[in-house]
DSSP file (Angstrom, degrees, kcal/mol; ACC not computed):
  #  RESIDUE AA STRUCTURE BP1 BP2  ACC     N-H-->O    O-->H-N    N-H-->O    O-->H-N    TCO  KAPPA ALPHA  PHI   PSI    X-CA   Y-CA   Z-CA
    1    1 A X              0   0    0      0, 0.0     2,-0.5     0, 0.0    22,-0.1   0.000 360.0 360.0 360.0 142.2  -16.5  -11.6    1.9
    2    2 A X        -     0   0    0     20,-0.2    20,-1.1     1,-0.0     2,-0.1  -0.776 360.0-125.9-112.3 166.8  -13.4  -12.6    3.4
    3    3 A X  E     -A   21   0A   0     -2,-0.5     2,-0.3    18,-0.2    18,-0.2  -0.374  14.6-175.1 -69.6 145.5  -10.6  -11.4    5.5
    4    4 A X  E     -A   20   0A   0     16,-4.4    16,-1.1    -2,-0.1     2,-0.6  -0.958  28.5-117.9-135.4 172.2   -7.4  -11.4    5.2
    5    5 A X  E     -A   19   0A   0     -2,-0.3    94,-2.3    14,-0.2    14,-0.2  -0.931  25.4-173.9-100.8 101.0   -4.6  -10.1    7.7
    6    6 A X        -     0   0    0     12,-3.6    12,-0.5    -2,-0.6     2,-0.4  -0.308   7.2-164.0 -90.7 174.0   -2.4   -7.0    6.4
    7    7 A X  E     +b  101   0B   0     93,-0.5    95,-1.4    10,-0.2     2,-0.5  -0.934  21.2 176.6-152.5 120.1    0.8   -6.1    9.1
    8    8 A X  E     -bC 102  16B   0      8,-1.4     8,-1.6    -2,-0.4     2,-0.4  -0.944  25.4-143.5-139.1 132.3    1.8   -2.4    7.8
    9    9 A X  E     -bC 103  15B   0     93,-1.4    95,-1.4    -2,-0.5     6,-0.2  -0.712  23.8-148.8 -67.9 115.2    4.6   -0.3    9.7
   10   10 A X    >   -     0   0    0      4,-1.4     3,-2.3    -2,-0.4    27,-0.2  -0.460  29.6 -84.9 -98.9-175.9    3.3    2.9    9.4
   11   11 A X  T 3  S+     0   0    0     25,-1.5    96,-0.1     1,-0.3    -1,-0.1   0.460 131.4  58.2 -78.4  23.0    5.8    6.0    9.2
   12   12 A X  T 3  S-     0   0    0     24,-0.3    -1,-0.3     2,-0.2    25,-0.1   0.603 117.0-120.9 -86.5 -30.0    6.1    6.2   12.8
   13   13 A X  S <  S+     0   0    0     -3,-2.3     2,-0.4     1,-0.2    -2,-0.1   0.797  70.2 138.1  60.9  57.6    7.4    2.5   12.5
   14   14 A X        -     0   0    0     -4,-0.1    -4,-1.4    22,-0.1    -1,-0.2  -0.996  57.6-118.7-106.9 114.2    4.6    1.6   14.7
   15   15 A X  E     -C    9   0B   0     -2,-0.4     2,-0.4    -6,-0.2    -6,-0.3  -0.372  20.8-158.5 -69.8 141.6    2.9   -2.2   13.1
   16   16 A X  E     -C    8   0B   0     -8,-1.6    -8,-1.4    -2,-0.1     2,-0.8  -0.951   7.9-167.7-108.8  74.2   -0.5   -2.0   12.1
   17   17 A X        +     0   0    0     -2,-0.4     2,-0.4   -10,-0.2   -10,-0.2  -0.755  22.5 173.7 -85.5 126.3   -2.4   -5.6   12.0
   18   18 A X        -     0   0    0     -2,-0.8   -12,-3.6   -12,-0.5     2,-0.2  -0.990  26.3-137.6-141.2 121.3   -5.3   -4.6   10.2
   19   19 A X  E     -A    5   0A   0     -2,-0.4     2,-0.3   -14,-0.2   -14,-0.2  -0.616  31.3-163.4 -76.2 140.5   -8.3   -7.4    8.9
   20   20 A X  E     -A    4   0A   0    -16,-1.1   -16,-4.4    -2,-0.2     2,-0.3  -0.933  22.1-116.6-136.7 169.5   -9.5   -6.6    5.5
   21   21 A X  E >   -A    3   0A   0     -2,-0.3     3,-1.3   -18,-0.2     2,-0.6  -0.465  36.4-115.2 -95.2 142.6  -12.1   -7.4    3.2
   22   22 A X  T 3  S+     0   0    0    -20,-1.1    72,-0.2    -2,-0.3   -20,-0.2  -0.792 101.3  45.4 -82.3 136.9  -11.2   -9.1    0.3
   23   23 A X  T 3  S+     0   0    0     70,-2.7    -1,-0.2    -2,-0.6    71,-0.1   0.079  92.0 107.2  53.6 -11.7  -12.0   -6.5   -2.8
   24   24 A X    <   -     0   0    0     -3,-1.3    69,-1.0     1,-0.2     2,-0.4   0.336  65.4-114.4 -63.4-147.2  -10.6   -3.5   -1.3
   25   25 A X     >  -     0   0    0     67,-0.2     4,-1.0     1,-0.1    67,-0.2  -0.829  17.9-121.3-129.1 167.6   -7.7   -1.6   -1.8
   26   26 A X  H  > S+     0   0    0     62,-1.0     4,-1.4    65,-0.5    63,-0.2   0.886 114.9  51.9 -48.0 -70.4   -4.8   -0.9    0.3
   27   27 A X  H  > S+     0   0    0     61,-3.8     4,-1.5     2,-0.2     5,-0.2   0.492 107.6  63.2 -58.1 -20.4   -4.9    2.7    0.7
   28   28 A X  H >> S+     0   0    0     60,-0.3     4,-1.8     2,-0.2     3,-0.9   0.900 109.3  40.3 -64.9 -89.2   -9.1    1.9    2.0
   29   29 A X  H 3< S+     0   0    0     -4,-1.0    -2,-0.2     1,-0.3     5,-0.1   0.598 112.6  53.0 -57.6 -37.6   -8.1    0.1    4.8
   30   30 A X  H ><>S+     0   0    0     -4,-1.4     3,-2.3     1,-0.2     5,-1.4   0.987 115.5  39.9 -71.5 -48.7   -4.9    2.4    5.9
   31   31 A X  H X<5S+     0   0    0     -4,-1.5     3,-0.9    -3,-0.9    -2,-0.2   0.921 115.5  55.1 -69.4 -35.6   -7.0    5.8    6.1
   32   32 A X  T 3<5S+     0   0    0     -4,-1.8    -1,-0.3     1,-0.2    -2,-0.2   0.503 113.9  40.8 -74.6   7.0  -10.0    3.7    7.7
   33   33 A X  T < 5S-     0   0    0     -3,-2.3    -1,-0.2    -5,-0.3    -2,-0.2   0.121 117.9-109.8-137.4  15.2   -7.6    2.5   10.5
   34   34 A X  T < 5 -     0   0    0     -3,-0.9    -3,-0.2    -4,-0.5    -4,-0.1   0.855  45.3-171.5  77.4  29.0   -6.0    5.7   10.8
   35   35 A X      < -     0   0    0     -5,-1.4     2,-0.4    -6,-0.1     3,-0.4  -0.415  29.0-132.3 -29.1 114.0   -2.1    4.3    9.0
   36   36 A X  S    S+     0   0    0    -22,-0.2   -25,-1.5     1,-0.1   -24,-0.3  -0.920  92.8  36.7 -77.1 139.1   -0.1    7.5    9.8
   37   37 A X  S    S+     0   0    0     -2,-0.4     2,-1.6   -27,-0.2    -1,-0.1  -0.036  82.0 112.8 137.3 -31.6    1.5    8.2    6.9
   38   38 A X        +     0   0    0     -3,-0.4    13,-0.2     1,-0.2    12,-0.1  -0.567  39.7 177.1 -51.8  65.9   -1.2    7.3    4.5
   39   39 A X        -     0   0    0     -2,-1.6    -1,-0.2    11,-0.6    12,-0.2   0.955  12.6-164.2 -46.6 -82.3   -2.3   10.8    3.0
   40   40 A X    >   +     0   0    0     10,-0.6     3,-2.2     8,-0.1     4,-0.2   0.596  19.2 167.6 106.8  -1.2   -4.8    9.8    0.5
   41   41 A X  T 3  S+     0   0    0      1,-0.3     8,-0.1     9,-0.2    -3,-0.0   0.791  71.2  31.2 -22.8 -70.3   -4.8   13.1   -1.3
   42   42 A X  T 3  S-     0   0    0      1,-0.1    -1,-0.3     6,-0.0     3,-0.1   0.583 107.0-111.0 -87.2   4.1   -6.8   12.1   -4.4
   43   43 A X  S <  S-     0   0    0     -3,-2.2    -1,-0.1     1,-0.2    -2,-0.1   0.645  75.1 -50.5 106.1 -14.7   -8.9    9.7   -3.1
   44   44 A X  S    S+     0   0    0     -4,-0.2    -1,-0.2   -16,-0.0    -3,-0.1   0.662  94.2 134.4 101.5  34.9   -7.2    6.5   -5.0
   45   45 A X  S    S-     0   0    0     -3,-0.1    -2,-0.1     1,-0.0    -4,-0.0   0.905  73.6-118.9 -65.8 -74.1   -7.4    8.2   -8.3
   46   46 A X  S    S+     0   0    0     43,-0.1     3,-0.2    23,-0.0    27,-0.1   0.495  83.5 113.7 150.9   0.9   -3.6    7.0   -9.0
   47   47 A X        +     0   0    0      1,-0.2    -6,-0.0     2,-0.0    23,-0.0   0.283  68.5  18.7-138.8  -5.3   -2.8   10.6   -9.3
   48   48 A X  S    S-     0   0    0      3,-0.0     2,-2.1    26,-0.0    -1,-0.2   0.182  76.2-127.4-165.1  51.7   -0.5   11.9   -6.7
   49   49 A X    >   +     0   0    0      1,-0.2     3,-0.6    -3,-0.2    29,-0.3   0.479  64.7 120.1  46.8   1.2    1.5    9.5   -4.7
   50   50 A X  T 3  S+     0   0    0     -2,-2.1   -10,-0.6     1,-0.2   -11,-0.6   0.267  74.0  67.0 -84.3  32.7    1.0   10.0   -0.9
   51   51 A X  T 3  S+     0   0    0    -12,-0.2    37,-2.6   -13,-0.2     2,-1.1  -0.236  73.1 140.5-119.7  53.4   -0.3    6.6   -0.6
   52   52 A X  E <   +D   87   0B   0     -3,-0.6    53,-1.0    35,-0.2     2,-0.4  -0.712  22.0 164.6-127.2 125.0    3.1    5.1   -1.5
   53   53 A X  E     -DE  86 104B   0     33,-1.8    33,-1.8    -2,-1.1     2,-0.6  -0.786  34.0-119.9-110.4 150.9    4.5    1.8    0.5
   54   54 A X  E     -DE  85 103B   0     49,-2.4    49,-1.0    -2,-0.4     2,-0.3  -0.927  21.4-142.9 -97.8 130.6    7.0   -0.8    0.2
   55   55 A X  E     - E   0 102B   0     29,-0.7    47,-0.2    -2,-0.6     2,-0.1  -0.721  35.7 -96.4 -80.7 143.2    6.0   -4.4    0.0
   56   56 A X    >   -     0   0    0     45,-1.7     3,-3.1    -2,-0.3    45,-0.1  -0.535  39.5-116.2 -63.6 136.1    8.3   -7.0    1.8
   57   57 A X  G >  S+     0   0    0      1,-0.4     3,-0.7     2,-0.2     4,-0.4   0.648 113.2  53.1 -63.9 -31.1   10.4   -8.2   -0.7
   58   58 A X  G 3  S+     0   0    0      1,-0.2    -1,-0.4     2,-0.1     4,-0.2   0.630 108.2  54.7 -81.7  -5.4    9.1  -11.8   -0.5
   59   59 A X  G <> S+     0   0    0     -3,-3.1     4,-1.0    42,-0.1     5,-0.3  -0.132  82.2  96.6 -96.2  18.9    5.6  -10.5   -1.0
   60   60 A X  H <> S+     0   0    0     -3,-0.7     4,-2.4     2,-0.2    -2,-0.1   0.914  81.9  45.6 -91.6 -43.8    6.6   -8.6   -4.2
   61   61 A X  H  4 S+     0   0    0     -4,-0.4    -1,-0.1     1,-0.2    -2,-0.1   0.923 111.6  48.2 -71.5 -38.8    5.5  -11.2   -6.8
   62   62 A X  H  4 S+     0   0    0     -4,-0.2    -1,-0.2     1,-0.2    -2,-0.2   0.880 119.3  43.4 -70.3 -29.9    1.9  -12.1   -5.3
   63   63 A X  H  < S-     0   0    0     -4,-1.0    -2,-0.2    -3,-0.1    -1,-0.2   0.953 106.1-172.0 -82.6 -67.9    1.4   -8.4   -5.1
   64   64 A X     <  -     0   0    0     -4,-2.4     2,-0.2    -5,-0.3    -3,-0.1  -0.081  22.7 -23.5  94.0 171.5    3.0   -7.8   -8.7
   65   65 A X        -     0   0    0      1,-0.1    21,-0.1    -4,-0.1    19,-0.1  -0.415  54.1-105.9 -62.4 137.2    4.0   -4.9  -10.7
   66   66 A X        -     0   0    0     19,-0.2    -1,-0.1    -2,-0.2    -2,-0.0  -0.184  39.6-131.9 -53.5 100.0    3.1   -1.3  -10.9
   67   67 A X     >  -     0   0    0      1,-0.1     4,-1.1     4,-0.1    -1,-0.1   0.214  44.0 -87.5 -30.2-172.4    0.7   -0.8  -14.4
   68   68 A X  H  > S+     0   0    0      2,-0.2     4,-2.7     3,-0.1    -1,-0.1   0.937 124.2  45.9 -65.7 -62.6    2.1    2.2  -16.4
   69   69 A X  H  > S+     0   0    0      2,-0.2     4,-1.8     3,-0.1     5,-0.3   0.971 108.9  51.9 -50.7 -53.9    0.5    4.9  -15.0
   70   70 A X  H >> S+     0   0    0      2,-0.2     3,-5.5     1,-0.2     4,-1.0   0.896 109.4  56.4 -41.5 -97.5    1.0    4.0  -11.4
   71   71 A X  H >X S+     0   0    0     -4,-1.1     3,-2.3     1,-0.3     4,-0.5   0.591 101.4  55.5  29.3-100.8    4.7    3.7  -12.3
   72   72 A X  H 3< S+     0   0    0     -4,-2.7    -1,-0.3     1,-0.2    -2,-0.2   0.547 110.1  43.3 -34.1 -27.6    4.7    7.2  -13.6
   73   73 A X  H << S+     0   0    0     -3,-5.5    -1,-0.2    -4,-1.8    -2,-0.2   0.356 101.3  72.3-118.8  13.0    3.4    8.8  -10.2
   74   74 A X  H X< S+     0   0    0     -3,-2.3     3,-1.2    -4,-1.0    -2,-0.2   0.761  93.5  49.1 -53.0 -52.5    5.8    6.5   -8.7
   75   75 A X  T 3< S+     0   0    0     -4,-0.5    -2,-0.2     1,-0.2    -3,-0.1   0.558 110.3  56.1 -64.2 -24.4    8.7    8.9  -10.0
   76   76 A X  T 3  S+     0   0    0     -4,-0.1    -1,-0.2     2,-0.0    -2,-0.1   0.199  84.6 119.9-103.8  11.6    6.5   11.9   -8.4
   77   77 A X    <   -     0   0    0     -3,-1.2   -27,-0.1     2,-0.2    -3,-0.1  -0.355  64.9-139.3 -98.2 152.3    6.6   10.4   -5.1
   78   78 A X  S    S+     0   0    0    -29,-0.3     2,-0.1    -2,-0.1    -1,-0.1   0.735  81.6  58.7 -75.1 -30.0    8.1   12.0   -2.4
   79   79 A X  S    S-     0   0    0      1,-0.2    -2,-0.2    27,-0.1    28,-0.1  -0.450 105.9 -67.1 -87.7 164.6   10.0    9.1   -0.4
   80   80 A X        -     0   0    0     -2,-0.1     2,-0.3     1,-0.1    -1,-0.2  -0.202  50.6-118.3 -54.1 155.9   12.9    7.0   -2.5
   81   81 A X        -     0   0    0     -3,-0.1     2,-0.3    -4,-0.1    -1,-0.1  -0.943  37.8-169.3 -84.8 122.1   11.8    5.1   -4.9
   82   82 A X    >   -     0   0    0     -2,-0.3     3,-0.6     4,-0.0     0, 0.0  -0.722  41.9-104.7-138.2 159.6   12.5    1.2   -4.5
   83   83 A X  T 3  S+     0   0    0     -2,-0.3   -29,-0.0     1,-0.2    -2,-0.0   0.610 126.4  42.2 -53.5 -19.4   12.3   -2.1   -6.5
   84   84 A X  T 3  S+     0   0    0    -29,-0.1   -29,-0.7     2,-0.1    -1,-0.2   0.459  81.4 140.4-117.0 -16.3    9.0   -2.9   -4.2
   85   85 A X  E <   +D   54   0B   0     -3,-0.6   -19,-0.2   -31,-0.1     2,-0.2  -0.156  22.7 160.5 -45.1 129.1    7.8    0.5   -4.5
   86   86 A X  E     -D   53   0B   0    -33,-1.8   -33,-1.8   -21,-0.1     2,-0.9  -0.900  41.3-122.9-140.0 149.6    3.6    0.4   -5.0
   87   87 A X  E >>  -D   52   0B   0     -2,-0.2     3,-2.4   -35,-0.2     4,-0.7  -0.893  24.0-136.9 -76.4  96.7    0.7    3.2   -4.5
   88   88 A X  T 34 S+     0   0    0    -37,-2.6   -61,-3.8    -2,-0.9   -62,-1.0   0.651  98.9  72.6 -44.3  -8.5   -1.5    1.5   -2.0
   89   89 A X  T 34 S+     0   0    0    -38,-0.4    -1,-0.2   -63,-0.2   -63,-0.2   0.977 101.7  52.2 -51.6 -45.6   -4.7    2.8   -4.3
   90   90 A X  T <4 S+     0   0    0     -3,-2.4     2,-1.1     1,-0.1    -2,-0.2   0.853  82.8  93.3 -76.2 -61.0   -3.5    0.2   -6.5
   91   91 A X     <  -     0   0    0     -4,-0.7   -65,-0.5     1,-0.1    -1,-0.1  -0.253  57.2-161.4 -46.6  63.6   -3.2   -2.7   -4.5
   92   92 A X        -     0   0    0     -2,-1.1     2,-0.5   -67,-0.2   -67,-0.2  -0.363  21.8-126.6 -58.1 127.0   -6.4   -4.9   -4.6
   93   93 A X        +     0   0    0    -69,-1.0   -70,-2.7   -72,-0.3     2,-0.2  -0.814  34.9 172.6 -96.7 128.0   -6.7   -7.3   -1.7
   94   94 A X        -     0   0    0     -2,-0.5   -70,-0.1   -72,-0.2    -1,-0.0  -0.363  55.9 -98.7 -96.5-176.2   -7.2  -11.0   -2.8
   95   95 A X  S >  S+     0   0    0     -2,-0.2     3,-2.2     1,-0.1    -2,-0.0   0.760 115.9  73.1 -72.6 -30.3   -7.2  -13.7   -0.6
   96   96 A X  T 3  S+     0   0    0      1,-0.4    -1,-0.1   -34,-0.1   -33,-0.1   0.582  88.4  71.1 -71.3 -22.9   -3.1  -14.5   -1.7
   97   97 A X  T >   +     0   0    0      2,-0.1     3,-1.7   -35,-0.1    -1,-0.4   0.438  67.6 132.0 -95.4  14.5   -2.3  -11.5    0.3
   98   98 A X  T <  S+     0   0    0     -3,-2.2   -92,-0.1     1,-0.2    -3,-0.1  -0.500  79.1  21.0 -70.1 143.6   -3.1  -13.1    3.5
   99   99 A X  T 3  S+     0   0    0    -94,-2.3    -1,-0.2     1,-0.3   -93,-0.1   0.160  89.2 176.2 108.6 -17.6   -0.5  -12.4    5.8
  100  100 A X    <   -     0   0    0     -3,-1.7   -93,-0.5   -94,-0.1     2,-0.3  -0.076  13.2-160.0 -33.7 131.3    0.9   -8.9    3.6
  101  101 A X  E     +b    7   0B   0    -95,-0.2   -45,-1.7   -45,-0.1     2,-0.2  -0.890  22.0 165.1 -94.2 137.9    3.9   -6.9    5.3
  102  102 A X  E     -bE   8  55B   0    -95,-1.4   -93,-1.4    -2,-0.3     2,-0.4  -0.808  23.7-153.2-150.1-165.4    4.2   -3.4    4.0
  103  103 A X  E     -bE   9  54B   0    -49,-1.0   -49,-2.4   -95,-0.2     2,-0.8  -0.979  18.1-116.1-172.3 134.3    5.9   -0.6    5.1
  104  104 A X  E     - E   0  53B   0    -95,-1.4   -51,-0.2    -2,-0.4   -91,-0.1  -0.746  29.8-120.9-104.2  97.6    5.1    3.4    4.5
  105  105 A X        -     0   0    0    -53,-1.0   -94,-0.2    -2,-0.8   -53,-0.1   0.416  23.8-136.9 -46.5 136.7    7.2    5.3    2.9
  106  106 A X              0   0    0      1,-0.1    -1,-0.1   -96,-0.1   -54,-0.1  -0.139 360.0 360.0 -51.3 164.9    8.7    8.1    4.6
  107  107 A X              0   0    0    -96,-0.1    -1,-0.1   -28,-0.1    -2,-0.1  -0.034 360.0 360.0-115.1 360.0    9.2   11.7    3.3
């Protein structure tokens, strides 16, 4: 496996550089490095939006867009909803994401 380098602000606005494994998720790596801000309720079902970041806006196309569902529990999120708006369940780390800035939504 390889690494890649995330930088996430967490909602404290304290930056996070956190190595990941390439095949995880987003939402893995913030509860296993203690991201405040990360809830995790369901567990990375897709199903209730406390794992919800902004991507840096130049990182929005390597990331890509939201499937449907994801979307949908986008709208149920507690923080604004933004053009970069993602659920970090969703987020599968490649290798393209070395380097990611993200950012954790507030409530």
């Amino acid at each position: 496996m390889t690494d890649v380098l995330l930088h996430i602000t967490d909602a404290s606005g304290t930056e996070h550089e956190i190595k990941a494994a390439v095949g995880q998720n987003i939402m893995e790596v913030a509860v296993a490095n203690r991201v405040d801000g990360i809830d995790a309720e369901c567990g990375g079902a897709c199903s209730c939006a406390t794992c919800h970041v902004y991507v840096a806006e130049h990182w929005a196309d390597a990331v890509g867009e939201p499937n449907a569902l994801e979307a949908e529990m986008l709208d149920f999120a507690r923080a604004e909803r933004r053009p970069t708006s993602r659920l970090s369940c969703q987020i599968r780390i490649t290798s393209e994401l070395d380097g990611l800035k993200l950012a954790v939504a507030a409530d």
